[in-house]
C-alpha positions in Angstrom: 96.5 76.1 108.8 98.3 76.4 112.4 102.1 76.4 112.1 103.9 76.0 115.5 106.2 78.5 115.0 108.4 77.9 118.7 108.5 74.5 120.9 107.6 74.9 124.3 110.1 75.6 127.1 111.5 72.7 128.9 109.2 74.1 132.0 106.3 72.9 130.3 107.6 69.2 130.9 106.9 69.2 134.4 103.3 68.3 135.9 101.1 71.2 137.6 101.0 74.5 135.9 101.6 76.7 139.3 100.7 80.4 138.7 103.9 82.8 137.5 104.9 86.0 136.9 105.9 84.8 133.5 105.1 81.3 132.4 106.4 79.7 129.8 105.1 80.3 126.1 104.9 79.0 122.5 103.9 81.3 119.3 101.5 79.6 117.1 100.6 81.1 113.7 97.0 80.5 112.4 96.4 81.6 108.7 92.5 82.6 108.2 91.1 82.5 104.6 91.8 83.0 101.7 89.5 85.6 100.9 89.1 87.1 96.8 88.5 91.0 97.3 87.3 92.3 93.9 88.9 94.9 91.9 88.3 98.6 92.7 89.7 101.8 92.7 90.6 104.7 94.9 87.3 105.8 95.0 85.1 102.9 94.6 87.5 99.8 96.2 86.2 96.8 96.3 85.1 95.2 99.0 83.7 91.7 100.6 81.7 93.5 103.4 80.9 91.3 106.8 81.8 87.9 106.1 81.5 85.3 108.8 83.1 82.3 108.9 84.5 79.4 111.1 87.5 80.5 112.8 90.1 77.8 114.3 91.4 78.5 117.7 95.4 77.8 118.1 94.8 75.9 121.3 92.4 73.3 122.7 93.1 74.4 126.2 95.5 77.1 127.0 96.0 80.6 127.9 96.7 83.5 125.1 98.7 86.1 126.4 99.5 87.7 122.8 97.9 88.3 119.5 99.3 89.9 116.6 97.5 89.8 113.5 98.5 90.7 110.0 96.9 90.9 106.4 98.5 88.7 104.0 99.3 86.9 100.5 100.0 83.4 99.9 103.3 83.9 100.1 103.3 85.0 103.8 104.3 88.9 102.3 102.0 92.2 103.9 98.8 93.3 102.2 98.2 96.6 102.8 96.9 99.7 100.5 100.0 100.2 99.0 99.1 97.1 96.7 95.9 97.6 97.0 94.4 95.1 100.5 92.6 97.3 102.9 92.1 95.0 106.1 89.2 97.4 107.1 88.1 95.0 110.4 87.8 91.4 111.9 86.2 90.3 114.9 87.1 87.1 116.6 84.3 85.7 118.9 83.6 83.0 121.3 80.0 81.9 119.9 80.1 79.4 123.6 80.1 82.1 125.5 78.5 85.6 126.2 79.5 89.4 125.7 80.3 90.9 129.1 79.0 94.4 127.7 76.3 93.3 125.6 75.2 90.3 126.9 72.6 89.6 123.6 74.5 90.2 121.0 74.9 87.5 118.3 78.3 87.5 117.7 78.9 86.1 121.1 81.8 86.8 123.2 84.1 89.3 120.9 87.3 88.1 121.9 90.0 90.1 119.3 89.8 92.4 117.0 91.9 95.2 114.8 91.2 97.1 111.6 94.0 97.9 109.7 96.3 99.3 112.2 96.7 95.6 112.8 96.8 96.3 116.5 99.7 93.7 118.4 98.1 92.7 122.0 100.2 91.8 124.8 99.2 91.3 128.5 101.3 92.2 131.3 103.1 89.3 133.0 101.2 86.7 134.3 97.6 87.6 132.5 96.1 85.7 130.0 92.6 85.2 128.6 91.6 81.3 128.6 90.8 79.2 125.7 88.8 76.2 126.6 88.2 73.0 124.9 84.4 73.7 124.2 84.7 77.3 122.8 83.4 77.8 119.2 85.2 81.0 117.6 83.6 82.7 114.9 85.5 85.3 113.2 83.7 88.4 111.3 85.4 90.2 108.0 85.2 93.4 106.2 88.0 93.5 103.3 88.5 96.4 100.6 90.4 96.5 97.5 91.7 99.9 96.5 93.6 98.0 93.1 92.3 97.3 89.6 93.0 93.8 89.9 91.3 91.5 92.6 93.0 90.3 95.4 93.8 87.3 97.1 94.6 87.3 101.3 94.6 85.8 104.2 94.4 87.2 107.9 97.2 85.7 109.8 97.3 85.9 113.0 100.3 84.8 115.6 99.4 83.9 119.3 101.6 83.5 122.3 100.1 81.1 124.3 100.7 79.4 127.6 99.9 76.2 129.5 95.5 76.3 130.6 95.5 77.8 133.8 99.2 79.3 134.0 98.5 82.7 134.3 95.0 84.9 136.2 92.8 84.9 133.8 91.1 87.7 131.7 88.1 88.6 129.8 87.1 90.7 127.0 85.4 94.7 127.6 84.0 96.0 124.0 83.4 99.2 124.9 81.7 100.6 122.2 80.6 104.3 121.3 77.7 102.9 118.8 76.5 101.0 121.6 75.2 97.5 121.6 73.1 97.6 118.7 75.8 98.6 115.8 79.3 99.9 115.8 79.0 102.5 113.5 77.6 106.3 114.3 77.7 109.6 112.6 79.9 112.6 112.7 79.6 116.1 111.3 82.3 117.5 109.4 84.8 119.2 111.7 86.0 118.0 115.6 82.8 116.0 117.2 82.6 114.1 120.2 80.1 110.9 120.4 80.0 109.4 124.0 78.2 105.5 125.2 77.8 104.7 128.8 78.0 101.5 130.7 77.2 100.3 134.0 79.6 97.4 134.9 78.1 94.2 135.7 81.9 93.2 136.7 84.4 93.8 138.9 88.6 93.0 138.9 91.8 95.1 137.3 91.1 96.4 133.8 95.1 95.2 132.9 94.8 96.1 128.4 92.6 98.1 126.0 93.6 99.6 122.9 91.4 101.5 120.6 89.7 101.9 117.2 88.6 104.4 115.1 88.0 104.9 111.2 89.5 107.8 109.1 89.4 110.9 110.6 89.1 109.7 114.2 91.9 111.5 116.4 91.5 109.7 119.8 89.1 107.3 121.7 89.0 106.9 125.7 87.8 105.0 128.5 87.1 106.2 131.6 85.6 105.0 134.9 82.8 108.2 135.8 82.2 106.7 139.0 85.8 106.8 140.5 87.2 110.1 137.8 89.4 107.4 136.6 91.6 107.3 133.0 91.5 103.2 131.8 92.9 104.3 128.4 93.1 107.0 125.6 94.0 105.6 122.7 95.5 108.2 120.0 95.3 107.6 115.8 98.5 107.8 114.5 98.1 108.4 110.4 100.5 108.0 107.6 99.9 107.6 103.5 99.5 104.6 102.3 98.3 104.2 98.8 98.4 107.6 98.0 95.8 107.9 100.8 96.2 109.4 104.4 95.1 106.1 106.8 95.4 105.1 110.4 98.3 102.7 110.5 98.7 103.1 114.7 95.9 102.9 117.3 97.8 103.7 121.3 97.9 100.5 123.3 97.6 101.0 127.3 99.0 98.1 129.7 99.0 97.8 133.5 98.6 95.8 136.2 96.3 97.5 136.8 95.3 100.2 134.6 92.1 100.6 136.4 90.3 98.9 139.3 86.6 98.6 138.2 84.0 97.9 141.0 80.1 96.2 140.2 78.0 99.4 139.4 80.4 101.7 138.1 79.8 103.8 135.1 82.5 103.4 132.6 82.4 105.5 129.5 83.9 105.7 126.1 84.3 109.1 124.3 85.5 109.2 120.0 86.9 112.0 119.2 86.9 113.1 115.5 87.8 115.7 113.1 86.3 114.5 109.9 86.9 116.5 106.4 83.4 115.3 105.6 80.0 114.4 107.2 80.2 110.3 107.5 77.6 107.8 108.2 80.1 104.8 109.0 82.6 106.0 112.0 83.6 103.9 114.9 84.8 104.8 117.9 86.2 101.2 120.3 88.1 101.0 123.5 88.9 96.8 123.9 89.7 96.0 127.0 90.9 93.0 129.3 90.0 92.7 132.9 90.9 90.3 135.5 88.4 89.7 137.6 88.4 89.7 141.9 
């Protein structure tokens, strides 16, 4: 279901869409789902693990320069652990086009993503990364369940979009301390570091990145080895939710630019952690947007 949730500004009306510093927008809600998470408890939730389905795009041709996604009921009200919904990740990908880092995976082009620190994206003024008429998203679920009774939710998800071709455009970075092959690594008990390197097959501004991590991650950072160059660092902010201590912030880093990247540089993320207990199932992600040029 995709509920226009603002009419576009009278700008919109005119013919040409001529670059600007901030071009008009619209917010469009999309509502993914629903998804039936079964019962669990606080030790054992339940969980739909990696479901991939279909996911509608809230443009046929425009520019997204904002996503902010929530977990929901049918009622439009927060899920979270607190009633029992753990949104643990989603992946949005463009199956029509390929990953800039990982250029085979299967899940295409990974466009947006959060876990349950719900991450809100915006790009500076005048970015945006362009949706195109042809582009088939795909979007990838893990859900938990940390109540008796099972659970019903939607991921909902509201875009700021502008006209195609009204702002530079952007694509997607996952850089990815498990590397191309999975996202999840292992940590020791105790502070551990877990680094992945990739020469950049692009050049342009790196202009957003945020980060993720799983429980006990404390940061995760991107950095640009050939120039000694901080894109992002991206600290896990924790609270208690459920009776449980979670990550309920991931930092955000915006610029124009953050970073200028050049073809052959060796940009590098490092996860830092400081787990209780030995894990199997960490992650450590710094998604960014560049411009290219």
């Amino acid at each position: 279901m995709i509920v226009a949730m603002v009419a576009f500004m009278a700008a919109l009306a005119g013919t040409g869409h001529a670059l600007a510093a901030a071009p008009a927008t619209q917010t469009v809600t999309v509502r993914y789902g629903p998804w039936t998470i079964p019962g669990g408890t606080m030790d054992r939730p339940g969980e739909l693990p990696n479901v991939v389905s279909a996911a509608p795009k809230p443009c046929s041709n425009c520019d997204i320069v904002g996503e902010k996604p929530d977990l929901v009921y049918a009622d439009g009200s927060t899920a979270d652990m607190n009633s029992g919904p753990m949104l643990h990740h989603f992946v949005i990908s463009n199956l029509a086009a390929h990953d800039t880092v990982c250029p085979f995976s299967p899940l295409g082009d990974r466009i947006w993503a959060s876990g349950d620190e719900r991450t809100e994206k915006t790009m500076p003024d005048g970015y945006g990364l362009p949706v195109k008429s042809y582009d088939r998203w795909a979007m990838l679920t893990d859900l938990m369940n940390y109540s008796a009774e099972p659970k019903t939710v939607y991921i909902s998800i509201t875009y700021t979009i502008a006209a195609a071709g009204a702002t530079t455009p952007v694509r997607s970075l996952w850089l990815d301390a498990g590397g191309c092959l999975t996202s999840d690594y292992s940590v020791p008990a105790g502070p551990s570091t877990h680094t992945w390197s990739w020469t950049s097959t692009v050049a342009g501004r790196v202009v957003f990145a945020n980060g993720h991590q799983h429980a006990g991650g404390v940061h995760v950072k991107a950095t640009d080895d050939s120039t000694g160059t901080l894109i992002c660092d991206s600290p896990a902010t924790y609270d208690t939710m459920g009776g449980m201590r979670t990550i309920v912030k991931m930092g955000t880093c915006s610029g124009d630019p953050l970073a200028t990247v050049r073809f052959g540089d060796r940009l590098t993320v490092t996860s830092y952690y400081d787990s209780p207990a030995a894990r199997n199932d960490v992650m450590g992600i710094v998604h960014a947007y560049i411009a290219e040029g």
